[in-house]
C-alpha positions in Angstrom: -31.5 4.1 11.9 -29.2 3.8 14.6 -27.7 0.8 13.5 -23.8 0.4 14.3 -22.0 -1.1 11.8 -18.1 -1.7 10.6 -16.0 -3.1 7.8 -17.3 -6.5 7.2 -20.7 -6.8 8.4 -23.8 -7.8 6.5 -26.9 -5.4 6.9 -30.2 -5.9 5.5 -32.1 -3.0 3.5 -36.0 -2.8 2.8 -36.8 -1.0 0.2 -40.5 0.3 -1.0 -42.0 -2.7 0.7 -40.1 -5.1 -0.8 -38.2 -7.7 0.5 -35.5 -6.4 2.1 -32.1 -7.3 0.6 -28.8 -8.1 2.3 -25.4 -6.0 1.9 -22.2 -6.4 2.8 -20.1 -3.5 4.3 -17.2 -3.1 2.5 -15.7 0.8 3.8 -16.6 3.3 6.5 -16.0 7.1 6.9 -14.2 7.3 9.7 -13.1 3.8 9.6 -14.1 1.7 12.6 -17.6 1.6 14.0 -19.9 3.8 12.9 -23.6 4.7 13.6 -26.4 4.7 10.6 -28.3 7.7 10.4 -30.7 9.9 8.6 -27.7 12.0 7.5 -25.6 8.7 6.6 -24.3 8.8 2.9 -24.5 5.5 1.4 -23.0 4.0 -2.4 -23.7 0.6 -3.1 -21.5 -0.9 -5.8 -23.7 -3.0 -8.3 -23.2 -6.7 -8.3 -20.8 -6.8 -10.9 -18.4 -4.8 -9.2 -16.2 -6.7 -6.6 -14.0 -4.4 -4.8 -9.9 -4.6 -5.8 -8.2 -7.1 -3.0 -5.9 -5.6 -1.6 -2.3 -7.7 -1.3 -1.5 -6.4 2.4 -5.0 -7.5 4.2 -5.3 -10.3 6.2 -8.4 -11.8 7.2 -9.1 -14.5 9.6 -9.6 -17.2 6.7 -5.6 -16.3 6.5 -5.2 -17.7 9.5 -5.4 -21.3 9.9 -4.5 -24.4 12.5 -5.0 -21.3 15.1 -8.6 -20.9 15.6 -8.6 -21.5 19.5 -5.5 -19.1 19.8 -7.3 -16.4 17.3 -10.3 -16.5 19.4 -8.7 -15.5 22.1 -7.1 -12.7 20.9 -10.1 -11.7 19.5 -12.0 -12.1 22.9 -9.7 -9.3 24.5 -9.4 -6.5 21.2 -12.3 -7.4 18.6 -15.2 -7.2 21.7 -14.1 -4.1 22.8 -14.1 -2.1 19.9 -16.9 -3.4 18.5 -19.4 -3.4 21.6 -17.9 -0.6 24.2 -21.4 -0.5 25.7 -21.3 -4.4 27.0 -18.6 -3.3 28.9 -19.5 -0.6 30.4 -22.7 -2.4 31.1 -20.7 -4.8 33.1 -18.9 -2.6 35.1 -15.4 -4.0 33.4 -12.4 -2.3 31.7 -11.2 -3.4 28.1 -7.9 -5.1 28.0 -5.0 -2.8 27.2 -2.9 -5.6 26.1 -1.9 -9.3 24.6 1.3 -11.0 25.1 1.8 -13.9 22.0 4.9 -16.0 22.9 6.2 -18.9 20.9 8.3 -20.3 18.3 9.4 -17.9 15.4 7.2 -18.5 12.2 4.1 -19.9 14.1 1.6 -17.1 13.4 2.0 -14.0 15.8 2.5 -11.5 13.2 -0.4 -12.8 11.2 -3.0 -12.5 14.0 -2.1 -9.0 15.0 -2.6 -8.6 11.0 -5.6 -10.5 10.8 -7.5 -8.8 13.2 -6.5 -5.3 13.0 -7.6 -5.8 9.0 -10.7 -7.6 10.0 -12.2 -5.0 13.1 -10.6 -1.8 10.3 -8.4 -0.5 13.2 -5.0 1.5 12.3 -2.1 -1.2 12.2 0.8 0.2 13.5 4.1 -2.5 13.1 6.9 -1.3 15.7 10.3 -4.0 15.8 11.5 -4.1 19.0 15.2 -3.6 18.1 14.6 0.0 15.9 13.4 1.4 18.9 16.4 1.5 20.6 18.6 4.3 19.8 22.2 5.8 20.8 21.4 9.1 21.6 19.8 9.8 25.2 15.7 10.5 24.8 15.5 9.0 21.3 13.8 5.8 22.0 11.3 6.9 24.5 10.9 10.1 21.9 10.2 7.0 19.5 8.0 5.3 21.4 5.9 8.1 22.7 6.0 9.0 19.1 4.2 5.6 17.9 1.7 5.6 20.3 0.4 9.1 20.3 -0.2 8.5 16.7 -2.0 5.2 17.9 -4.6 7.3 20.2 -5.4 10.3 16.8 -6.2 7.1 14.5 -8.4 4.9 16.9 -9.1 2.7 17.2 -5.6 1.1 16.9 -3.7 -1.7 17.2 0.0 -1.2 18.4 1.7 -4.1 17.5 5.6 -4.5 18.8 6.9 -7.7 17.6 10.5 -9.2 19.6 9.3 -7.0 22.5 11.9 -8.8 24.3 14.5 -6.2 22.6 13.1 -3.1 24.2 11.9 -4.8 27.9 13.9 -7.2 29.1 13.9 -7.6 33.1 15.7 -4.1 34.4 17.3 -6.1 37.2 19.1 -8.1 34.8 20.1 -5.4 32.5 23.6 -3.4 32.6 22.8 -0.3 30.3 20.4 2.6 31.3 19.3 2.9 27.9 16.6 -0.1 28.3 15.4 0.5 31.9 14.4 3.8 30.4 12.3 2.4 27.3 10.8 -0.3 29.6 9.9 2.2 32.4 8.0 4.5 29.2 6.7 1.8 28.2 4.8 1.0 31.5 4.2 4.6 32.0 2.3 4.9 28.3 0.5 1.5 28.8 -0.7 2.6 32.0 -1.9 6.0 30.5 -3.3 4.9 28.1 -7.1 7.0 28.0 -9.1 5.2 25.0 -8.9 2.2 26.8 -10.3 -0.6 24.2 -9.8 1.6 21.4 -5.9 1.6 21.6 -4.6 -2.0 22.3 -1.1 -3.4 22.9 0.1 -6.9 21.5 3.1 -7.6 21.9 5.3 -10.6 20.2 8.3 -12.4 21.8 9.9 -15.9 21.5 11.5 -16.1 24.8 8.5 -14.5 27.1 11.3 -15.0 30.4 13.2 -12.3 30.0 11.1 -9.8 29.8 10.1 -7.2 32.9 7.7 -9.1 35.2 5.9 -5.6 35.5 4.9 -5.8 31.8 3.5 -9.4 32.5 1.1 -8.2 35.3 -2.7 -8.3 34.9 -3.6 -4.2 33.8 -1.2 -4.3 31.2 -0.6 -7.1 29.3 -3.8 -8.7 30.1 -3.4 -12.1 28.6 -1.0 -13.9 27.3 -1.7 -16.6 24.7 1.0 -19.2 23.3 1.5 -19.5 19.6 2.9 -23.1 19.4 3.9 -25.6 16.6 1.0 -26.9 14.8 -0.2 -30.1 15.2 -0.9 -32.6 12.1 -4.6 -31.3 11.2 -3.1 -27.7 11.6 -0.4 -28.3 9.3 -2.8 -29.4 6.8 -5.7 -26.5 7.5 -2.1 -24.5 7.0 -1.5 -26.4 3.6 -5.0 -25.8 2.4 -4.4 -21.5 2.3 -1.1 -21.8 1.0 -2.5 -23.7 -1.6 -5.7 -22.3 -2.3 -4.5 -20.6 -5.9 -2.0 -23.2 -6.7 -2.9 -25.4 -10.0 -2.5 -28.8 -7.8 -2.4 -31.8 -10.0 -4.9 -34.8 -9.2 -1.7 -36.2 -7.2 -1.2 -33.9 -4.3 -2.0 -35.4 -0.6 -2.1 -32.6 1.6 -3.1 -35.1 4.3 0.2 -36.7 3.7 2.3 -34.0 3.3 0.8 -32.9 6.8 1.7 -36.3 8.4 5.4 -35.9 6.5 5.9 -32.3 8.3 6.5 -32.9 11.5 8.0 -29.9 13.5 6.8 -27.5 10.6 5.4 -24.1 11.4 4.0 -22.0 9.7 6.3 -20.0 7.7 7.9 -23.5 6.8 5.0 -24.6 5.6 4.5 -21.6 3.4 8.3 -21.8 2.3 7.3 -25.7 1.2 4.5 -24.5 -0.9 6.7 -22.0 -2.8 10.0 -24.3 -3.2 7.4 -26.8 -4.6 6.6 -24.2 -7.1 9.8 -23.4 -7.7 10.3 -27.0 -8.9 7.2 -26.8 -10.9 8.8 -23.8 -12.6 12.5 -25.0 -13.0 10.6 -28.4 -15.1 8.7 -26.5 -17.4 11.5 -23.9 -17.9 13.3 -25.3 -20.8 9.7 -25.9 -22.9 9.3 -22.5 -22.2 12.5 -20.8 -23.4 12.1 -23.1 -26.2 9.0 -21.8 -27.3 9.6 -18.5 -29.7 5.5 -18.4 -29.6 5.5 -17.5 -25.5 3.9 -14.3 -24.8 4.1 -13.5 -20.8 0.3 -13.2 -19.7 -1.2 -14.3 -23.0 -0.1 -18.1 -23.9 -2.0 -20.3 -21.6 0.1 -23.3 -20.4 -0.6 -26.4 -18.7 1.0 -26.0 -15.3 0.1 -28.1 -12.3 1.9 -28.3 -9.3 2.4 -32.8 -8.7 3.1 -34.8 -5.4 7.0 -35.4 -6.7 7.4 -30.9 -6.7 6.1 -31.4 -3.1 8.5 -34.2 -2.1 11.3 -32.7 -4.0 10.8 -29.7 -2.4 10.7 -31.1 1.2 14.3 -32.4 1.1 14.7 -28.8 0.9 12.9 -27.2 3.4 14.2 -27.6 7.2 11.6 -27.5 10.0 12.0 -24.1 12.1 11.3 -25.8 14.9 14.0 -28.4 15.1 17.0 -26.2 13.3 18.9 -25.6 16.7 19.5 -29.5 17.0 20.9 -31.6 14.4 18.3 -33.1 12.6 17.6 -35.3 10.0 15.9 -37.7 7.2 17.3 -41.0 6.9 17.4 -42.8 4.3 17.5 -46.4 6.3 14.3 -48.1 5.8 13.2 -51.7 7.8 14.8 -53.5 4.5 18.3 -52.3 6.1 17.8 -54.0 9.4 18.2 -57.9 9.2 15.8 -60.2 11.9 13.5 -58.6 14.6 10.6 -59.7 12.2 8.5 -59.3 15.3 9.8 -55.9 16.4 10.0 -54.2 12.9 5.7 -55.8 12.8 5.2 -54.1 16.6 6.7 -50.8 15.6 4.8 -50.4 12.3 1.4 -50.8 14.6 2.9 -48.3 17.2 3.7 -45.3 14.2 1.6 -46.1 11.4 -1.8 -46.7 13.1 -2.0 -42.9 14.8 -0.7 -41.8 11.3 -3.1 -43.0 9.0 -6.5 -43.6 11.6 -6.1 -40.2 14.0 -9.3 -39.9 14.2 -10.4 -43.8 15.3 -8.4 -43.1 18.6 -10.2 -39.8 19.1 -13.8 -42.1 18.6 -12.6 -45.0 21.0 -11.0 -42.1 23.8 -7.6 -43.6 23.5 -4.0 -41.8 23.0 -1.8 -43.1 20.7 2.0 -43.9 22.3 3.5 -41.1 23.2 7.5 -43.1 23.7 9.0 -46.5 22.8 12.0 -47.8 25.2 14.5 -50.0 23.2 16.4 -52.3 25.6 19.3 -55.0 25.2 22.9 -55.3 24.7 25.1 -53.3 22.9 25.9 -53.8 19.3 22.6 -55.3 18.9 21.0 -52.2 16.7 19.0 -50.0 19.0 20.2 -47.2 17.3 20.0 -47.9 13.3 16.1 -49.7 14.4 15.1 -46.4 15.5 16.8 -44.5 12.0 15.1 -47.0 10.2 12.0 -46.0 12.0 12.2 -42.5 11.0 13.1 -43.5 7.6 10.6 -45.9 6.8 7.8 -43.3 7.8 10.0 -40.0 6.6 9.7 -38.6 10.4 12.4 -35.9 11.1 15.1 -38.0 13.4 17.2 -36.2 16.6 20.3 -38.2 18.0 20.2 -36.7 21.4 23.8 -38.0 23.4 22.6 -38.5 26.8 26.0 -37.9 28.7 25.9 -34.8 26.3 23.1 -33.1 28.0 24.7 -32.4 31.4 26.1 -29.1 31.9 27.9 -27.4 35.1 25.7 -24.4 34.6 22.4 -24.3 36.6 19.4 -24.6 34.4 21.2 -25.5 31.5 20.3 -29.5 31.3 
């Protein structure tokens, strides 16, 4: 009696002396937390019965290659719903907002997602650019709107993804339209009454040109980056996306991860479907030829192989490098005649953090972080470094020195 409890926790039950017995909570009415008492209705579905899953929730298992950047974010929304008292106990205010900045496809949306599913709290989606609207009063109407219906269903999570649309700095901006939707927008932030129980996150990739009064402690409370994802993230990123794919014996994900350099998320997502797709386009034809198919009742032998995954990364281009012009080469050592010596040093320089990551984390050392290639011209700086990324399948940018000078201030 008197127990608080929400969506997702485990309670255990006694029952006529026996040993009590663990369950897991899978609803409340009202959602969010809610206290046990003698009054408390309660149906327990029998063991056999696994509740539907639903295709729109997220949970935190969702999310991976983030897990210092999700518990963060959980730090400034999760805690305050769940345990109000600790914080009044401290004498401290809940957070009324998060600002998530980086890269598109890294994972902003899917946090917001993940933890409005996971602490039951009303999701509500808003995109920056529908806000705004031609006729005078519409988008602060809008906005108003979206967060009054916020503060009747907490607890809530507002979640306003390419916030730079609808707050960009005022001093900086020509129309009145957006220094009225960034001055609501301070003004409902700042009144917001259920504080902990309504919270803000907002979602931008360029976190510079947005209103310095948004970025002030008391409103948007903390502000955590969402970058690209290193080589284990890639891989704890490859292992959801391929959770409830029929892999064949084959499949490296540890490769592919070490292949996917500049990948984010969504790329990595994309990969796992395109290699699908190739999957699909072989067995097509035995399909078609087969008058005995019967969609969701012949059983076939499909499996998903290392070649789908290769094929399928010639495909895919990595988000993260698309505004320069990137590439694969196909130049391998085998291409480049002599420099026996250099080709041996190189190899040692790329293929050791590669393959033995973790022996430099065990012996505190940092693999290379630049090589310098000096000499004449003519003498095949360039096509030893294309033959670099070619002989380990690393993305390659030709950066023109001379071409990154520009009059404009900042620009360089």
């Amino acid at each position: 009696m008197g127990y608080p409890v929400t969506r997702g926790d485990k309670i255990q039950v006694a029952s006529f002396g026996a040993r009590g017995r663990f369950f897991s909570v899978q609803s409340t009415t009202p959602g969010g937390v809610v206290v046990i008492t003698q009054h408390t209705a309660i149906r327990i579905n029998p063991p056999d019965i696994v509740p539907e899953r639903s295709a729109f929730r997220v949970s935190y298992e969702d999310v991976g290659g983030l897990e210092k950047e999700l518990l963060r974010v959980r730090e400034m929304i999760e805690l305050p719903m769940k345990y109000p008292d600790l914080f009044a106990q401290l004498g401290i205010e809940a957070p009324k907002g998060v600002l998530l900045h980086g890269p598109p496809g890294t994972g902003k949306t899917l946090i917001a997602r993940a933890v409005a599913s996971e602490i039951a709290a009303h999701f509500i989606h808003i995109n920056g650019p529908e806000i705004i609207h031609k006729y005078y009063g519409e988008s602060e109407a809008k906005l108003r709107e979206k967060f009054e219906e916020a503060t009747r269903n907490a607890p809530s999570i507002i979640f306003i993804d390419e916030i730079d649309a609808i707050a960009p700095r005022r001093a900086e901006v020509v129309g009145d339209v957006e220094k009225r939707v960034v001055a609501q927008l301070l003004a409902l932030m700042d009144g917001l009454v259920t504080r902990g129980q309504v919270v803000v996150i907002g979602a931008t990739n360029i976190p510079e040109i947005l209103d310095p009064a948004l970025r002030r402690p008391g409103r948007f409370d903390r502000e955590v980056i969402i970058g690209v994802p290193n080589r284990i993230a890639r891989q704890a990123i490859l292992q959801i996306h391929t959770k409830y794919m029929p892999l064949a014996p084959s499949v490296d994900l540890e490769r592919l991860a070490n292949i996917t350099h500049g990948y984010v998320g969504a790329d990595m997502e994309a990969l796992c479907k395109e290699a699908g797709m190739v999957a699909l386009r072989r067995i097509l034809p035995r399909i078609q030829a087969d008058e005995a198919y019967r969609p969701f009742e012949t059983k076939l032998d499909i499996q998903v192989t290392m070649e789908d995954f290769l094929e399928a990364f010639k495909e895919i281009e990595p988000t993260a490098t698309r505004e320069f012009l990137a590439e694969r080469p196909t130049t391998r050592f085998e291409h480049v005649g002599g420099l026996r010596e250099v080709k041996q040093t190189l190899r040692s320089i790329i293929e050791l953090p590669m393959t033995h990551a973790g022996l430099f984390d065990q012996i505190g050392m940092e693999p290379p972080r630049g090589i310098l290639f000096s000499g004449p011209s003519g003498t095949g700086k360039s096509l030893l470094a294309k033959a670099l990324a070619g002989e380990y399948q690393l993305t390659f940018i030709s950066v023109d020195g001379p071409a990154l000078f520009s009059k404009w201030l900042g620009e360089s």
